[in-house]
C-alpha positions as CSV (number, residue, x, y, z in Angstrom):
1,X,3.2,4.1,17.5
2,X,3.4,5.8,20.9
3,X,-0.1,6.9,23.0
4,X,-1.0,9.5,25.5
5,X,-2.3,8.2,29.0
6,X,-3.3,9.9,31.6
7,X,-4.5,8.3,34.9
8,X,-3.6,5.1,33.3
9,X,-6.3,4.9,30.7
10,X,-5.3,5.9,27.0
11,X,-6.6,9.4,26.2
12,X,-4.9,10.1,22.5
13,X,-1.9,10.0,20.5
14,X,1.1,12.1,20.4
15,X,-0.5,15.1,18.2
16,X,-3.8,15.0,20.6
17,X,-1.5,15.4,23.6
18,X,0.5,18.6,21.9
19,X,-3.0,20.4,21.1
20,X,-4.1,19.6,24.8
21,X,-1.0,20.9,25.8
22,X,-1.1,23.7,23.4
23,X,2.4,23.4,22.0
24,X,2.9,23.1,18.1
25,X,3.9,19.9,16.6
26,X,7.6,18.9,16.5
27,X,8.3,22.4,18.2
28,X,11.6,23.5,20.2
29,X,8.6,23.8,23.0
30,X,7.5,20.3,21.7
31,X,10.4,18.2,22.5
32,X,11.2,20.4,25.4
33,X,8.0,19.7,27.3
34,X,8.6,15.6,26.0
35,X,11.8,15.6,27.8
36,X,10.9,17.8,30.9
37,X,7.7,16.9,32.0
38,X,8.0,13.8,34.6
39,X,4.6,13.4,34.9
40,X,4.0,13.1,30.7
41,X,2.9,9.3,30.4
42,X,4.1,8.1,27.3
43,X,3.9,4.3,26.0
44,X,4.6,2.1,23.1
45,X,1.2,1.1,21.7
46,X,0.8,-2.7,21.4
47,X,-0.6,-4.3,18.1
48,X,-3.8,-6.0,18.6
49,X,-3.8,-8.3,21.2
50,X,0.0,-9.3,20.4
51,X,2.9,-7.3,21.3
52,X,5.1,-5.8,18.8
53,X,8.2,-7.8,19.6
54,X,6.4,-11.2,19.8
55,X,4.9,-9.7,16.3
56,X,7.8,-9.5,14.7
57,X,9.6,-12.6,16.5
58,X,7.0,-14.5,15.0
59,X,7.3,-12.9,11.3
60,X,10.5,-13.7,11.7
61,X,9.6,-17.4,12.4
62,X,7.3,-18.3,9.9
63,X,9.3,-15.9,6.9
64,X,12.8,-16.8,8.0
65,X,13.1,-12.7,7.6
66,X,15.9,-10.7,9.6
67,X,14.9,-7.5,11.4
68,X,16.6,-4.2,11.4
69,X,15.6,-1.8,13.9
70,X,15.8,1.9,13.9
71,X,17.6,3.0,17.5
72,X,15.1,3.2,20.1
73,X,14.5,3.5,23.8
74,X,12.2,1.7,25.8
75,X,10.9,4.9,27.3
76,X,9.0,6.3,24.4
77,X,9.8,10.4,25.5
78,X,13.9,9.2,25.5
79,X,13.5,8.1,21.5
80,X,11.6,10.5,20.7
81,X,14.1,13.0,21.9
82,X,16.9,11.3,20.4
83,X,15.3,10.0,17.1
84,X,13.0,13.0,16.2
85,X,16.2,14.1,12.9
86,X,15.1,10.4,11.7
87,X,11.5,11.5,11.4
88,X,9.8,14.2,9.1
89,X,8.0,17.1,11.1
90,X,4.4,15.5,11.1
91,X,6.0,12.0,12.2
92,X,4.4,9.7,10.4
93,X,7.4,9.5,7.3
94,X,11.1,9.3,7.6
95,X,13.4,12.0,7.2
96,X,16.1,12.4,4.5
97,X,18.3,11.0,7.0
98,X,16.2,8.0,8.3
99,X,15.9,6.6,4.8
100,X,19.8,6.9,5.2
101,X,20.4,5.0,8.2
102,X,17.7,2.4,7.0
103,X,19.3,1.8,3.7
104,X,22.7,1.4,5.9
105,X,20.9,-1.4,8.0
106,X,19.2,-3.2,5.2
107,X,22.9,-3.4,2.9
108,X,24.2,-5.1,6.4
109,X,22.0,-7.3,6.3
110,X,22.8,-8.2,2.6
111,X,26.2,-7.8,3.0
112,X,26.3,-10.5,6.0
113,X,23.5,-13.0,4.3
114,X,25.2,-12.8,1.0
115,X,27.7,-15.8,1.2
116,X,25.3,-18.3,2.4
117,X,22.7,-17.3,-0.9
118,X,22.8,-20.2,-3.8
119,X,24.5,-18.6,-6.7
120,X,21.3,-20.3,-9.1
121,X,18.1,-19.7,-6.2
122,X,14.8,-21.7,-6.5
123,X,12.7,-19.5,-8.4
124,X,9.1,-20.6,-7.4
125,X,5.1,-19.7,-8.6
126,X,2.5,-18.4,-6.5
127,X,1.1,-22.3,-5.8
128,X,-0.1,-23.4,-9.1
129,X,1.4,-20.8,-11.7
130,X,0.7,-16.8,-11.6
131,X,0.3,-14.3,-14.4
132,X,1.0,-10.6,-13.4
133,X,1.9,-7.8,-14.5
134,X,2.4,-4.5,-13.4
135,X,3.3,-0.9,-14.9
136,X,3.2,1.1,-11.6
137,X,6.8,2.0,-12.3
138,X,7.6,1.2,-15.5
139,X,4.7,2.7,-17.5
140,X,4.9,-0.4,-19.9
141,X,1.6,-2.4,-19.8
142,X,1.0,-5.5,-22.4
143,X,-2.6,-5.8,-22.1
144,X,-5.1,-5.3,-24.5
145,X,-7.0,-2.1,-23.5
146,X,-10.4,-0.2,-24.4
147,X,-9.3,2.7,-26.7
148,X,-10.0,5.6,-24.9
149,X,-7.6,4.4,-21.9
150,X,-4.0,6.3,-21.5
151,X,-0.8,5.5,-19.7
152,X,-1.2,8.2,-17.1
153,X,2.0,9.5,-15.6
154,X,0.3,10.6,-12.2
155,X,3.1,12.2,-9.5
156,X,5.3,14.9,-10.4
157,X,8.1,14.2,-8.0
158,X,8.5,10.2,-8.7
159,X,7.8,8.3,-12.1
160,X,4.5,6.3,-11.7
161,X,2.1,5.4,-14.2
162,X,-2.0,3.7,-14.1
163,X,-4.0,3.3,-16.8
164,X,-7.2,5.1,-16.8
165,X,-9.3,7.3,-18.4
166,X,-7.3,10.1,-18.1
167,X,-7.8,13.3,-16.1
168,X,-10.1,15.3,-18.8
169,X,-12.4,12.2,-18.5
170,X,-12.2,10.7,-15.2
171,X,-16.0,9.7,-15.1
172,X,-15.3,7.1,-18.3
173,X,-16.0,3.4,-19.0
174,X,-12.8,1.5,-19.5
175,X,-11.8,-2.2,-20.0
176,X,-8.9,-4.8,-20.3
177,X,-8.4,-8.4,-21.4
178,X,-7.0,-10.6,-19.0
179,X,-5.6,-14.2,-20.0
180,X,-6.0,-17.2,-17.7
181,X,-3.1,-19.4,-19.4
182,X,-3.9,-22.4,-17.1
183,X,-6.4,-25.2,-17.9
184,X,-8.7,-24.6,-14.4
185,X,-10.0,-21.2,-13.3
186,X,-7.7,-19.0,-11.4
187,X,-8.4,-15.9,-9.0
188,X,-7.9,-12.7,-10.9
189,X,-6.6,-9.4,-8.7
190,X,-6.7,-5.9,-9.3
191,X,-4.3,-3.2,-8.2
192,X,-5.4,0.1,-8.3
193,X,-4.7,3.6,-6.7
194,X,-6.6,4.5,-3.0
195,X,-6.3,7.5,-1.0
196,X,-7.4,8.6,2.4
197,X,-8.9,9.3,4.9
198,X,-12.1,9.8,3.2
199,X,-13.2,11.3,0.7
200,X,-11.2,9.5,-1.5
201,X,-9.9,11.3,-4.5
202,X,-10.8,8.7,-6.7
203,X,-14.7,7.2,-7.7
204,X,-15.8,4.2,-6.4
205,X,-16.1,1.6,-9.6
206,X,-17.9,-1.4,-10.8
207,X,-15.9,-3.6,-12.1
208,X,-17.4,-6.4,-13.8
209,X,-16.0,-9.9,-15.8
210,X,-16.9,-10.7,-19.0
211,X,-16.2,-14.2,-20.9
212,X,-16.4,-16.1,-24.2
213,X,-16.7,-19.6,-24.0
214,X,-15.2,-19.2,-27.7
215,X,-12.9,-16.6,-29.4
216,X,-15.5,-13.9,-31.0
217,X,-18.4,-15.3,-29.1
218,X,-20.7,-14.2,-26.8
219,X,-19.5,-12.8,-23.8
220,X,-21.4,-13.5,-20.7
221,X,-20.6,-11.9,-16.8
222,X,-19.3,-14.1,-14.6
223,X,-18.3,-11.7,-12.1
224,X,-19.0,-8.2,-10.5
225,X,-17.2,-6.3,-7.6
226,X,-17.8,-2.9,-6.1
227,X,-14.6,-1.2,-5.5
228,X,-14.4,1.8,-2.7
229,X,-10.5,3.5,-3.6
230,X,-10.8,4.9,0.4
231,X,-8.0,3.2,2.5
232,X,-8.9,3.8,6.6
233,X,-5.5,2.1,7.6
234,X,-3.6,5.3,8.3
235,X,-3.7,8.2,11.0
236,X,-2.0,10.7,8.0
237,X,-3.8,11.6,4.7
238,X,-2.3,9.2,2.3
239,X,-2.1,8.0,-1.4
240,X,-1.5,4.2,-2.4
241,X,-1.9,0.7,-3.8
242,X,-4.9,-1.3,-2.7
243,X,-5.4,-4.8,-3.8
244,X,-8.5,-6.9,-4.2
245,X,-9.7,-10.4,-5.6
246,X,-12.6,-9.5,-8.2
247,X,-13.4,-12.8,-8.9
248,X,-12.3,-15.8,-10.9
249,X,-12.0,-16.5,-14.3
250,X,-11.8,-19.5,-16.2
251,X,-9.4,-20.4,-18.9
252,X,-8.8,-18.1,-22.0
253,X,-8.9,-14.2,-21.9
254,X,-11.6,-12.4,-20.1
255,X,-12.8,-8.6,-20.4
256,X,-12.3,-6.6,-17.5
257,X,-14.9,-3.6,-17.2
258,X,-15.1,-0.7,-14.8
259,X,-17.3,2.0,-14.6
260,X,-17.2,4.9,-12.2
261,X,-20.4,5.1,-9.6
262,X,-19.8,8.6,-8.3
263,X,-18.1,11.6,-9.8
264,X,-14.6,12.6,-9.0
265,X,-11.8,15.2,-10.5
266,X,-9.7,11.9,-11.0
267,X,-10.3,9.1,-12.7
268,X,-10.0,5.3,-11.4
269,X,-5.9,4.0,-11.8
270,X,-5.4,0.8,-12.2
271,X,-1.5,0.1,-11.7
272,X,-1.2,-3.8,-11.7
273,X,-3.5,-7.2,-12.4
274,X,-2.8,-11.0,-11.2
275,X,-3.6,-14.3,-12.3
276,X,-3.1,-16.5,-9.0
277,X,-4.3,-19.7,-7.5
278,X,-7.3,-20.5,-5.3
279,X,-5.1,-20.2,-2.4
280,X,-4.1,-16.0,-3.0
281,X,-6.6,-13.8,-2.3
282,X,-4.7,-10.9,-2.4
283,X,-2.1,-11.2,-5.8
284,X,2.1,-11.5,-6.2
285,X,2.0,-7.6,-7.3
286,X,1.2,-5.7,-4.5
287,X,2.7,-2.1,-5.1
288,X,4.6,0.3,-3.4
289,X,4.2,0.9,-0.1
290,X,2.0,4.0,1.3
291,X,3.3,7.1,0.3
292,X,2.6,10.4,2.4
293,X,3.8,13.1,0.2
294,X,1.4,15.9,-0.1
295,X,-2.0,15.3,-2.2
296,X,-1.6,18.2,-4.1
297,X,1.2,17.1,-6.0
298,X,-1.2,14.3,-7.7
């Protein structure tokens, strides 16, 4: 991320210094005033209270991960210059070509790692066993499901799929079983579909946990959560996966409920559930990562 200053004190991003300016966005005029204009202060913007490079270093520490970087300058106008065909026009996705080079960088890093990877790996569990499953790509879901649910194909340009109460009824009650395989109560996680910034395109939900104590018994609630499908983590209008606990369940299946609490053209999309242990809050399944194609197309 790169900020505007101006007298030393942060006054905006890039797009708030081109409408001071009063030259369109990724412009020949754009980039020309970027490279021409000495007194244009332009800096990286730091992550918190941590800098981005002793971020990452320490990523790479604890995750034993390797970094690729895109090329860049440590003068903010020089890579914008010289990086701006990686970038789409707004700058906040990749261009055709920055997927490219990216996908080149992560192979090299395969390519070099590969003769020191154990021909049979360790396959481990999320702690103490998980159960997920997702359908986000796949449009294959094994859960049992309320009968008014579909397997909604969602996006036009890429296959992905939620269930949900389809589009002619997005205001409708819905419900799955979940199954807690273990013998002591595990976290149960929710995917579902989020969009911002607000409002959301999607209703904000109940969802509530119902359980048996026997098969065909009673089922009593044993957990409720109020759901808001409006990410705030992004400076571009944006459509994605959001994850949250909902509660724990105990052994043996569970009915998941949700029910919509305001009224929206789309209905809640559910696109993954786990089963994890006390120690994950936030699932093994976490979907894609945020997508910034145009909301119209959804």
């Amino acid at each position: 991320h790169i900020s505007w200053y101006k007298d030393n004190l942060r006054v905006g991003n890039l797009r708030d210094w081109s409408k001071w300016q009063d030259v369109g966005f990724d412009t020949i005029d754009f980039f020309t005033e970027i490279s021409k204009n000495p007194n244009l202060d332009l800096r990286w913007q730091m992550i918190g209270n941590q800098g981005r490079d002793d971020l990452v270093a320490s990523i790479i520490k604890d995750f034993g991960a390797h970094l690729y970087k895109l090329p860049y300058h440590e003068d903010p106008k020089v890579s914008i210059v010289e990086s701006r065909h990686l970038f789409s026009q707004d700058f906040t996705r990749l261009s055709t070509e920055g997927h490219h080079v990216i996908s080149l960088g992560i192979l090299g890093i395969v390519y070099r790692q590969f003769n020191s990877y154990p021909r049979h790996p360790r396959i481990g569990t999320w702690g103490d066993g998980d159960v997920c499953h997702s359908w986000y790509m796949s449009g294959d879901c094994p859960l049992e499901r309320s009968p008014n649910l579909v397997m909604e194909k969602f996006k036009s340009i890429a296959t992905q799929y939620a269930l949900s109460t389809g589009m002619d009824n997005p205001s409708d009650t819905g419900w799955i079983v979940v199954e807690n395989p273990f013998e002591t109560e595990r976290n149960f996680i929710l995917s579902y579909m989020v969009s911002g910034p607000p409002p959301s395109i999607y209703p904000e939900v109940v969802i509530r946990i119902y359980h048996a104590e026997e098969e065909g018994g009673e089922e009593i609630e044993i957990a409720t959560e109020h759901i808001d499908p409006t990410t705030l983590d992004y400076n571009a209008e944006v459509h994605t996966v959001a994850t949250t606990k909902v509660g724990r369940i105990p052994p043996g299946k569970s009915r998941v409920y949700w029910a919509a609490k305001t009224n929206r053209r789309r209905p809640f999309r559910i696109v993954a559930t786990q089963v994890v242990g006390d120690g994950f809050v936030t699932g093994g399944i976490l979907g894609p990562s945020a997508d910034y194609s145009h909301m119209s197309l959804y």
